[in-house]
N, C-alpha and C positions, 0 to 999 in steps of 0.2 A: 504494500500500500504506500502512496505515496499522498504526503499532506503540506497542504499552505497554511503557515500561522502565522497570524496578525501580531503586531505589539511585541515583535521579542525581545527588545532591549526594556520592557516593563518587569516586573514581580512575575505575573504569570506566562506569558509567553516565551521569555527565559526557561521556566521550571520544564515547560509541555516540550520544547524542542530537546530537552536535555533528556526527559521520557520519553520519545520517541526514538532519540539513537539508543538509548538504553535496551530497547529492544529489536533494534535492526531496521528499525522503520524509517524510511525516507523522508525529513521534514524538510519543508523549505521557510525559512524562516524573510520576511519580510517587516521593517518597520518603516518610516514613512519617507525615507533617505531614496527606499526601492520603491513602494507604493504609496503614492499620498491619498487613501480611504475618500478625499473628498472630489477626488479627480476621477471621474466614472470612465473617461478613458482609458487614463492608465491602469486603473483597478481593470476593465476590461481586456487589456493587452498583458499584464504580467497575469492572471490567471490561466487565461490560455494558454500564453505560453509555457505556463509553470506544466500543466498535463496532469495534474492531482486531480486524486478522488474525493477528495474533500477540503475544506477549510475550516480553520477552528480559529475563528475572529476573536482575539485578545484585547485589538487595540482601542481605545479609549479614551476620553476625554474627563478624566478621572476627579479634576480639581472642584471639589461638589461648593466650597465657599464660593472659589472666582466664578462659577457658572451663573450666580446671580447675576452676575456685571455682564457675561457673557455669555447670555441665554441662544442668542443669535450662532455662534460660532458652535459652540454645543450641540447644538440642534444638530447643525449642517455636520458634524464630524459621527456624532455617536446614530443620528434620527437616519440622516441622507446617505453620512459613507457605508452604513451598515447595509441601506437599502441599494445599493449600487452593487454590494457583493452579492446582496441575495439574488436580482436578478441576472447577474453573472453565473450564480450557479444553477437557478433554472436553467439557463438557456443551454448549458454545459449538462444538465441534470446529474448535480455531485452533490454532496453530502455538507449544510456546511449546521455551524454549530456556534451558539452568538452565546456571550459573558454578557449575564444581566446583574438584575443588585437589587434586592428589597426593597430602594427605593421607591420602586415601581408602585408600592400600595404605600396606605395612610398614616402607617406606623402604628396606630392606636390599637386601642385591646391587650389582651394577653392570650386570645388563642392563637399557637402559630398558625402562620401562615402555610394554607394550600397553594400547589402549583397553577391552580384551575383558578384562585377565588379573583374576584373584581379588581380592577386593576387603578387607582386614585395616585397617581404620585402627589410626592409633597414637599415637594421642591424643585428647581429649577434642571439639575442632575435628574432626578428621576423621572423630569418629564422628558428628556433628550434619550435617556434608556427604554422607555416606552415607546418612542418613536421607532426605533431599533427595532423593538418586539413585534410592533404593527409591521414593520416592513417585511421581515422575515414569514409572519404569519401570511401574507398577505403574496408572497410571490412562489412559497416553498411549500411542499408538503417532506420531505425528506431534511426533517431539520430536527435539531436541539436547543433548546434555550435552556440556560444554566443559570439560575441566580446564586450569587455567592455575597457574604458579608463580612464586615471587619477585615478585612486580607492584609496579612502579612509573608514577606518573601524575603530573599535576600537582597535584589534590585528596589533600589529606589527607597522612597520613607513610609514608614508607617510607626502605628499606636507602641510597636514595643520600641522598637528606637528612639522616638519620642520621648519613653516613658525612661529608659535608660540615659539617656542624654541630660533630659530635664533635673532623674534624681541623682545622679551625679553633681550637677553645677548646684544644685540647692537642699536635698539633701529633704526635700518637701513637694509634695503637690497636690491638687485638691485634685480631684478625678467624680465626676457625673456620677449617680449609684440608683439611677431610674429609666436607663437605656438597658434594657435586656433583649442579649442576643447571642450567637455561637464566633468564635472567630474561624477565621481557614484560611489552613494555610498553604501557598502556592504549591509546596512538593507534595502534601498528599492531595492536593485536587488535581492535579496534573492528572495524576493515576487514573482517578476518575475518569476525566474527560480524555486519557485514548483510550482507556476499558469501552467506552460509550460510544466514542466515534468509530469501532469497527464492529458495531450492532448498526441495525435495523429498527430501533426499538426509541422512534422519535418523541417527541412530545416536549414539555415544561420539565423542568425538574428543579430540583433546590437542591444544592450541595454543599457543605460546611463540615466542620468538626464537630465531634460530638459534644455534647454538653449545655448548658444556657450557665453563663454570667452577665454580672451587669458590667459595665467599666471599669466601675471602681474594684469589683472584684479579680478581672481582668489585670489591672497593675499591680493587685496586693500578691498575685500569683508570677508577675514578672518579678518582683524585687524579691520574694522570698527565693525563687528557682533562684534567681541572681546570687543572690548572697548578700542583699545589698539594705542597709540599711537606713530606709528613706522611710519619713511621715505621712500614711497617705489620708486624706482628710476627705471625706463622702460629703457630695456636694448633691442636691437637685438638679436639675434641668434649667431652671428659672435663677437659681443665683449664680448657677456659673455661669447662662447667659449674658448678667446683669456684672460678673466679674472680668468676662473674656467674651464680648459680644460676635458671635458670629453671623455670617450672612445669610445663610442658610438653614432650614430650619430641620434639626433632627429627630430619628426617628424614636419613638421610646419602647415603638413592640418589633421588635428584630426578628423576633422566634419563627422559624421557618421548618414545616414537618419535611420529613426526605423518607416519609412512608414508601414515596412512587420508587425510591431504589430500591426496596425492599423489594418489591410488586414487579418490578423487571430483572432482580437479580445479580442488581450492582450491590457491590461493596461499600458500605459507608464508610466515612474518613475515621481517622482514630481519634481519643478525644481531647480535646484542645489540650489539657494540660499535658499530657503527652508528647502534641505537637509543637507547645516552647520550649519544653525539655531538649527535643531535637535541635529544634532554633537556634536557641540559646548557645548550646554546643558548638555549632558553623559556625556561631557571631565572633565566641569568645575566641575558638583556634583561625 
């Protein structure tokens, strides 16, 4: 088999091409240097020529605060460049497979989220990943939609570097403790997502690691694995807004069921605290 992945120089497009040689598999890896997503000719001209049997689109427009300021650009990168590959891969009839994000619904409640249930974003990010999902639905019947949440990799920045970074220079920090969700992480959804890309077995899915914390519990669990001995102070929603305002607005019900991997016979990820143990490991050596 041979495969086109979006975003490799990201967290997870990185992880998926290094699973794919891992197992013999032909990736061709692309970020926007070779394809720029919003350019529907060139997206049409390097697919083709690439000759894969599928795509597993990584790439992103990730920055969920700046996407307030730049709703417009958003759109056009994650809504239109996603919809340029799907009709690439109709008219090719290949297999492709799009990275979504809970954003997509309301965040409210405390039941998790079905892969099926109404779809409300609630925020300026999740309306440009909605876009994404419309297009894909709307041109492909041989697809996958993946939503994933919290993600952490070795490429680029996220919440544990963050949080290592932060309790190093200060030794304190307050952390959200009414956002409940799973984190996951790039190496083992990788797995996932080519386990999935050489089935037949299309649809929605939700994939993360196992377990629900809130944030706050989330860094009490980075600095103990660490060894490190920071203040972590449990903060709401509302006064860490009102401490560190940001643009966009977050979600507080994360929780996402991954019943459907069970129901097709995928593997679920292992469970987060597991997967910063591994982490952690890479960071430090």
């Amino acid at each position: 088999m041979r495969i086109l992945v979006t975003g490799v120089k990201g967290q997870l497009g990185h992880d998926v091409m290094n699973e794919l040689a891992k197992r013999g598999i032909e990736g061709v890896g692309v970020d926007i240097e070779e394809m720029d997503i919003t350019d529907a000719d060139a997206v049409r001209t390097v697919i083709t020529d690439a000759k894969v049997e599928a795509v597993i689109h990584c790439a992103a427009f990730t920055a969920v605060d700046a996407a307030e300021e730049k709703l417009e650009l958003c759109r056009k990168i994650n809504g239109e460049g996603t919809e340029h590959i799907a009709k690439v891969c109709k008219d090719l009839d290949i297999k492709m497979m799009y990275i979504s994000t809970d954003y997509v619904f309301d965040g409210e409640g405390e039941r998790p989220w079905e892969p099926d249930d109404e779809r409300h974003p609630l925020n300026a990010y999740g309306i440009s990943k909605y876009d994404g999902e419309l297009a894909v639905e709307k041109y492909l019947e041989k697809y996958f939609t993946v939503r994933i949440a919290w993600v952490f990799g070795i490429n680029g920045k996220n919440f544990i570097k963050t949080m290592l970074r932060i309790g190093e220079a200060n030794g304190a920090v307050s952390v959200v403790n009414d956002q409940i969700g799973s984190p996951t992480y790039t190496y083992d959804l990788a797995r996932l997502l080519v386990d999935m890309i050489q089935t037949e077995k299309y649809g929605r899915y939700h994939a993360t690691n196992e377990g629900l914390c809130s944030w706050y519990e989330f860094a009490c669990e980075i600095f103990k694995q660490a060894g490190m001995d920071v203040k972590v102070t449990p903060v709401d929603s509302e006064t860490y807004n009102s401490m560190y305002p940001t643009a966009a607005k977050r979600p507080k019900n994360s929780r996402m069921s991954k019943d459907k991997l069970d129901a097709n016979g995928f593997e679920r990820l292992p469970a987060w605290q597991d997967a910063l143990s591994r982490y952690l490991k890479i960071l430090s050596a």
